[in-house]
C-alpha positions as YAML, in Angstrom:
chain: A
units: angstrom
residues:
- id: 1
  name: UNK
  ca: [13.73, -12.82, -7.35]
- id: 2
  name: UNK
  ca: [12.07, -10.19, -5.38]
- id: 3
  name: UNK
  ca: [9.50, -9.95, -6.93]
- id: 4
  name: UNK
  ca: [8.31, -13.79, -6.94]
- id: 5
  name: UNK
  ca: [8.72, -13.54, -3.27]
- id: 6
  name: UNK
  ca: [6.39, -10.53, -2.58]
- id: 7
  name: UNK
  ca: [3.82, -12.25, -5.25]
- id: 8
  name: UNK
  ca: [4.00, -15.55, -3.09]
- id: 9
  name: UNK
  ca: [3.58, -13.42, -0.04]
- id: 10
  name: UNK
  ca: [0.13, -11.75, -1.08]
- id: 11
  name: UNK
  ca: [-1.24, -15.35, -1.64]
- id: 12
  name: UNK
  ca: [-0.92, -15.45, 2.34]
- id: 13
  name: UNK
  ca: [-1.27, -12.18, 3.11]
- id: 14
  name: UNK
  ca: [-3.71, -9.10, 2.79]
- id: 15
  name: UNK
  ca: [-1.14, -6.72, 0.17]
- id: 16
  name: UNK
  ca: [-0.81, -4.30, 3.21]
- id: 17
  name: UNK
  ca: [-0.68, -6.20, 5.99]
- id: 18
  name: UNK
  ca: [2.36, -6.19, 8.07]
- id: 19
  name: UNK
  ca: [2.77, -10.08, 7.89]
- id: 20
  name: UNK
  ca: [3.28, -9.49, 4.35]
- id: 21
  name: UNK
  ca: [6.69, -7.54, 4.52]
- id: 22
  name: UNK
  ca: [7.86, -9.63, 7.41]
- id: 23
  name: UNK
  ca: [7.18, -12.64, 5.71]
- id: 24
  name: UNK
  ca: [8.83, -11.93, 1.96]
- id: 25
  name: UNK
  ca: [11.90, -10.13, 4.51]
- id: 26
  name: UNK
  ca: [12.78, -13.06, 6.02]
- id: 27
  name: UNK
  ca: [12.80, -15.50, 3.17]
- id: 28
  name: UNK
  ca: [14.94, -12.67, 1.26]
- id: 29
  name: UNK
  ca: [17.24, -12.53, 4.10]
- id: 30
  name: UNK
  ca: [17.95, -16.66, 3.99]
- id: 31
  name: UNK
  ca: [18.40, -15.99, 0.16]
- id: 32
  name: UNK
  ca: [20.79, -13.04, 0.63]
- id: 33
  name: UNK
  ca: [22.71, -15.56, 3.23]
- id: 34
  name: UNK
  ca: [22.69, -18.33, 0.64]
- id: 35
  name: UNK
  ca: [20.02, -20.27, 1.76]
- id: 36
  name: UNK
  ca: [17.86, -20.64, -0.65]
- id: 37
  name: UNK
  ca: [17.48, -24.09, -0.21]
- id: 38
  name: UNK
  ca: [15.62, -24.06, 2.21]
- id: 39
  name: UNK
  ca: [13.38, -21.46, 1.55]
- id: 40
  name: UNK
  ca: [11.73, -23.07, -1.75]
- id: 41
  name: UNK
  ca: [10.46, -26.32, -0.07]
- id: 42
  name: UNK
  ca: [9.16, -23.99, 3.01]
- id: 43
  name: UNK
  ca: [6.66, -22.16, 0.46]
- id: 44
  name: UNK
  ca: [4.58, -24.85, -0.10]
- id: 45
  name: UNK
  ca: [4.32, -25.75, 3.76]
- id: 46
  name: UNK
  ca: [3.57, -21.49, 3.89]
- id: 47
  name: UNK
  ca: [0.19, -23.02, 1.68]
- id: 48
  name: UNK
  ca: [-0.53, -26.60, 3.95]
- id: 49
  name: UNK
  ca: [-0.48, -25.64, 7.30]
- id: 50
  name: UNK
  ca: [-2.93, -22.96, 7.63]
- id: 51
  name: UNK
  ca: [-4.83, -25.57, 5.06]
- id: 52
  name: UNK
  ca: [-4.70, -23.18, 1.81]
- id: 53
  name: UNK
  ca: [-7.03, -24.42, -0.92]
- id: 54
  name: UNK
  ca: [-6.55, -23.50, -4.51]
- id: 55
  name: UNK
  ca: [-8.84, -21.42, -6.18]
- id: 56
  name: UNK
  ca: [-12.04, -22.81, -7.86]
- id: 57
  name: UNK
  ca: [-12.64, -22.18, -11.54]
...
């Protein structure tokens, strides 16, 4: 599980920026406490609000 959350965190964030770890930290934490639930619909808001775009091909 870990490791889908720091590979969803370095689609926001530079790999060694200090965002990164605070951001993959905190949605580990709500898992660890059991909720998850509400940390799988907030990834997709992580993407809309700062308007993300997907890669072109």
């Amino acid at each position: 599980m870990i490791e889908y959350l720091w590979k969803a965190a370095f689609v926001f964030y530079y790999q060694t920026s200090t965002q990164t770890e605070a951001w993959e930290s905190k949605r580990l934490q709500l898992i660890l406490e059991g909720k998850s639930s509400s940390v799988a619909p907030g990834m997709p808001r992580s993407a809309t609000l700062p308007k993300l775009t997907p890669p072109t091909t």
